[in-house]
Steps between C-alpha positions, in 0.01 A plus 500: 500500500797749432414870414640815521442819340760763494405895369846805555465843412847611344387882507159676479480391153648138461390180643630127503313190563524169548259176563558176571236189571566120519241223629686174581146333509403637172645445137368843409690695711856632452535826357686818569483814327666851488391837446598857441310801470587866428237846491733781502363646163203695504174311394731178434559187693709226425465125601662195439499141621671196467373170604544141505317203599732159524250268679396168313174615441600782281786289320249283428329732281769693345697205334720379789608890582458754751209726464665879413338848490 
């Protein structure tokens, strides 16, 4: 099994991410995702994610494509 898991603060406020995960025994398994998140206004935090699964498994079940979030 691959994995890694990658997290950079750009300043105090910002912050980039990144994910990765593969399982050459497993047809569930091969997904990587990215991630940025930002607080630098008062009482507000904002979050986002993208992610995507392109193992078998998850083709299987989404019509013969990758698996996106």
């Amino acid at each position: 099994m691959k994995a890694a898991n990658l997290s950079y603060d750009l300043n105090k406020n910002a912050n980039l991410s990144a994910s990765y995960l593969e399982d050459k025994d497993s047809s569930m398994y091969k997904a990587y995702a990215a991630g940025f998140n930002y607080k630098g206004i008062k009482n507000i935090n904002v979050t986002s994610e993208y992610g995507k699964n392109e193992s078998d498994w998850a083709k299987s079940l989404n019509v013969g494509d990758s698996a996106k979030a």
